[in-house]
C-alpha positions in Angstrom: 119.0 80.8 102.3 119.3 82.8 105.4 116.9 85.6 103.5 114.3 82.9 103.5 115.2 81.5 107.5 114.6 85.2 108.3 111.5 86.3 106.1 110.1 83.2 107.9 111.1 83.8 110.8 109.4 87.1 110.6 106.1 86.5 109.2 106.2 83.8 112.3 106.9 86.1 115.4 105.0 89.0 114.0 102.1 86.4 114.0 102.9 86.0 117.6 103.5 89.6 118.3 100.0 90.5 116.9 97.9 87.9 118.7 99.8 88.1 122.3 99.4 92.1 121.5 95.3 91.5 121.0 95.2 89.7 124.2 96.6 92.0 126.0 94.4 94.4 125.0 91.4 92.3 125.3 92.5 91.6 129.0 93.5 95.2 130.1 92.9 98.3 127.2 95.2 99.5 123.7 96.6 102.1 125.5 98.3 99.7 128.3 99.6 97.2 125.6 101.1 99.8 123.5 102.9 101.1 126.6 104.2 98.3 128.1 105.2 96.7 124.5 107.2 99.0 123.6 109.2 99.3 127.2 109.7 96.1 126.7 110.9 96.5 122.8 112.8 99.1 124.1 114.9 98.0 127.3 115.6 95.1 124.6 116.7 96.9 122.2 118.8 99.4 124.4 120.6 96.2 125.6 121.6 95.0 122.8 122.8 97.8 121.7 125.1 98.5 124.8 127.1 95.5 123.3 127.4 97.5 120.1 128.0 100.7 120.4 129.8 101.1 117.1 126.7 100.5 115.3 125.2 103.1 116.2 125.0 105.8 113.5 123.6 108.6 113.6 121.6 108.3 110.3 120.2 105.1 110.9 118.9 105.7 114.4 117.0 108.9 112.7 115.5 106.9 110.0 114.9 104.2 112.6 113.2 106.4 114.8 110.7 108.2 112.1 109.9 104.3 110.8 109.4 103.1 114.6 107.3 106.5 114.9 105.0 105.9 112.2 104.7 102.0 112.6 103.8 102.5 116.2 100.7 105.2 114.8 99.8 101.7 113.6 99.7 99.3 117.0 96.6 101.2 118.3 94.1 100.6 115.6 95.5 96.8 115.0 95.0 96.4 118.8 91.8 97.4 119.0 90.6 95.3 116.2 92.3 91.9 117.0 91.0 92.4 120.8 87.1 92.4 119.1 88.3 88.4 118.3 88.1 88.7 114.2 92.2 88.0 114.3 91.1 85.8 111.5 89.6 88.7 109.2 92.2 91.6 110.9 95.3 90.0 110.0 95.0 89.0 106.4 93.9 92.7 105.6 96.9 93.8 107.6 99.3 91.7 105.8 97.4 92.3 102.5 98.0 96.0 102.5 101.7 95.3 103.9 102.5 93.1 101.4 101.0 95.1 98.4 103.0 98.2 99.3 106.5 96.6 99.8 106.4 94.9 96.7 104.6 97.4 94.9 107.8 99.7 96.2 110.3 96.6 95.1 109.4 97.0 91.4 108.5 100.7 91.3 111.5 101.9 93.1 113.7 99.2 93.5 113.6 98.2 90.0 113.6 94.2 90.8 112.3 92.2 88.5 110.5 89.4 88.8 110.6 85.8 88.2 108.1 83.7 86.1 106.9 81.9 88.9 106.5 84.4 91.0 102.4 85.1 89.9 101.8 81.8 91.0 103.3 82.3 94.6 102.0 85.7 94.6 98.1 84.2 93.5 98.6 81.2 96.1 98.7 83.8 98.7 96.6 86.3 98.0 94.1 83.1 97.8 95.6 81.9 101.4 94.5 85.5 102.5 91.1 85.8 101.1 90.4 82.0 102.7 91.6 82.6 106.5 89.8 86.0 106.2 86.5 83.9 105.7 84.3 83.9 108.9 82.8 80.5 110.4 79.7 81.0 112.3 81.1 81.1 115.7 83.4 83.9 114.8 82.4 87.5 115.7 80.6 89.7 113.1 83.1 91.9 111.1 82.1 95.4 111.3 83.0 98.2 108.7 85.0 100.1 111.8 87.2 96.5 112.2 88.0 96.4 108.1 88.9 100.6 108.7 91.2 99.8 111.7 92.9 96.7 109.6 94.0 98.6 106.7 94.8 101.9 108.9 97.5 99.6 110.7 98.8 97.9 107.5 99.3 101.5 106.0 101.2 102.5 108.7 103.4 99.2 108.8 103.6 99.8 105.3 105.4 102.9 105.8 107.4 101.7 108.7 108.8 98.4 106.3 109.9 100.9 103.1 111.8 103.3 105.3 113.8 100.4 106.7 114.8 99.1 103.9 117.4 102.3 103.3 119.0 100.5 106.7 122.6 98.6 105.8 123.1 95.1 107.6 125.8 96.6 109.8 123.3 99.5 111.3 120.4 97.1 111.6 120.5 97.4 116.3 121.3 101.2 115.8 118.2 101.6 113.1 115.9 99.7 115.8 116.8 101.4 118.8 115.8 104.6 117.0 112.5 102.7 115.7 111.7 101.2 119.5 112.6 104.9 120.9 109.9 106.3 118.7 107.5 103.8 119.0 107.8 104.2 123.3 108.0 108.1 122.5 104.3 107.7 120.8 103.2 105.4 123.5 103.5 108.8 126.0 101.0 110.9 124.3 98.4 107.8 125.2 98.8 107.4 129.6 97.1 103.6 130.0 94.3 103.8 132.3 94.8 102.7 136.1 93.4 99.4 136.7 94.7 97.1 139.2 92.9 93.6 138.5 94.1 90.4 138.0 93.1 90.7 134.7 94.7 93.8 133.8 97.9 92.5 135.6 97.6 89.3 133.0 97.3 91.9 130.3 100.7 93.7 131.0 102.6 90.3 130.9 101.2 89.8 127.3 102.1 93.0 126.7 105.6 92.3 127.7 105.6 89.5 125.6 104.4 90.7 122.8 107.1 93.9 122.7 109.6 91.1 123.2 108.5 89.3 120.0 108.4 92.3 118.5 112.3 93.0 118.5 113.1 89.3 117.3 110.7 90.3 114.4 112.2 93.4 113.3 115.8 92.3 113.4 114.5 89.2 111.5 112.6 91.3 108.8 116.1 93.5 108.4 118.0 91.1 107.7 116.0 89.4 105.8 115.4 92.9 103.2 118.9 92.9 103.0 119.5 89.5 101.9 116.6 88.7 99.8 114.4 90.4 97.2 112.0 93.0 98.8 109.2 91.3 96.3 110.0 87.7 98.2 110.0 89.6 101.6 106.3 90.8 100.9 105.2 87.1 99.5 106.4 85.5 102.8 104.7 88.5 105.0 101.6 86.9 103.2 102.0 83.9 105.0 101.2 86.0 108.7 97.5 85.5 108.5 98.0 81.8 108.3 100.2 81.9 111.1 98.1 83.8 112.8 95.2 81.6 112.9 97.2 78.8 113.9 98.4 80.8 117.0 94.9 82.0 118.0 93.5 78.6 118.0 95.2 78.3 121.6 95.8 81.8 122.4 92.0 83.5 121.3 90.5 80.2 121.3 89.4 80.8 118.1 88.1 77.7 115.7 89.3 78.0 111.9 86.9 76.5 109.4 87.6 74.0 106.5 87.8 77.1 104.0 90.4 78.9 106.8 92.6 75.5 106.8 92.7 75.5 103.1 93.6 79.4 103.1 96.8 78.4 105.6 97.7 75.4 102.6 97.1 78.1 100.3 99.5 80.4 101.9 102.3 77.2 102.3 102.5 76.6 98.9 103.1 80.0 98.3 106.5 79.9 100.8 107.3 76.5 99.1 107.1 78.4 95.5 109.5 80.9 96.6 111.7 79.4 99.0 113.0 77.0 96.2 112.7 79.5 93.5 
């Protein structure tokens, strides 16, 4: 059970990481949330790690750092598009093209085969996707530039998520001390811009936040690859989206419609299907 707890758990705080990273960037620029993220992510992580020392391997911190490296080329492009307000459309296509690669990796590579109920789960949520992607009215206009920026963050996420699954339970803090270390390393080649309003201030703290989540999110998705099926992993990633709306009802005072509330059911029936599968 505790692959399902932390697959949860995971599709939950990246939810949180994504939206409190828009609204940072909505409130100061990209360049500022990705910096102050992942110093946050990293002082974290370095912590941590100080209370571990034997964990850290040499190996793992390298693949760590190469998977934090190209998951961070991500951040910038799913910044940008959350801040335009469409997290509604922007995170199903992220978690879409996440989910599509992991699982297509579990049965190409990883050989797992799959149960007979898992096309149902796996039609549930792409279903729960296609509904909270729906726009309402009220919601900004998606743009062919938004849709580009989506799916150029979910490939890089994608890449991030295989190369961590060749990370063992017992190097999971050394692994993501490498990953945070490449993802802060990235964040140098883009300086934020000097701004000293309240607003930008505002923006840094849910940058902070957001890094923060971001730590409890990775540890949760490693332990969770390496106690449940990668395929599973990928259907519960699915439910982010839904999550995602929920959070930027409050957060990016955004208003789901009828068809987005049935597309977050959707996506909960889905994690009921594999949960007790």
């Amino acid at each position: 059970m505790i692959g399902e707890i932390t697959a949860f758990s995971n599709a939950l705080i990246t939810a949180a990481t994504n939206t409190l990273g828009g609204k940072s960037t909505q409130l100061s620029n990209w360049r500022t949330t990705l910096r102050f993220s992942s110093f946050a992510a990293l002082v974290i992580i370095a912590t941590l790690n100080l209370l571990n020392l034997e964990g850290l391997i040499l190996k793992s911190w390298v693949i760590g750092f190469i998977a934090g490296f190209c998951g961070g080329m991500g951040l910038p492009p799913l910044y940008k598009a959350i801040a335009s307000g469409a997290v509604s459309f922007v995170s199903p296509v992220v978690a879409l093209t996440q989910s599509f690669f992991l699982i297509l990796f579990a049965i190409t590579v990883k050989n797992e085969s799959l149960s007979w109920v898992f096309p149902i789960a796996a039609g549930l949520g792409a279903i729960g996707i296609f509904l909270c992607a729906r726009q309402s009215a009220g919601n900004p206009q998606i743009t062919f530039t938004i849709f580009l920026l989506a799916l150029t963050a979910g490939l890089f996420f994608s890449g991030c998520s295989i190369l961590l699954t060749e990370v063992e339970n017992n190097e999971i803090l050394g692994a993501l001390f490498g990953a945070r270390f490449g993802v802060f390393l990235l964040s140098l080649f883009f300086p934020p811009k000097k701004n000293s309003g309240k607003t930008h201030q505002r923006g840094i703290k849910f940058a902070q936040l957001s890094g923060s989540c971001e730590v409890i999110a990775n540890i949760s998705f490693l332990v969770a690859i390496n106690n449940l099926e990668l395929s599973k992993v990928g259907i519960f990633m699915a439910a982010t989206p839904a999550l995602s709306a929920l959070i930027a009802i409050k957060l990016l005072h955004q208003k789901p419609s009828i068809i987005n509330w049935l597309g977050i059911a959707a996506s909960s029936g889905a994690l009921a299907i594999i949960a007790i599968s």
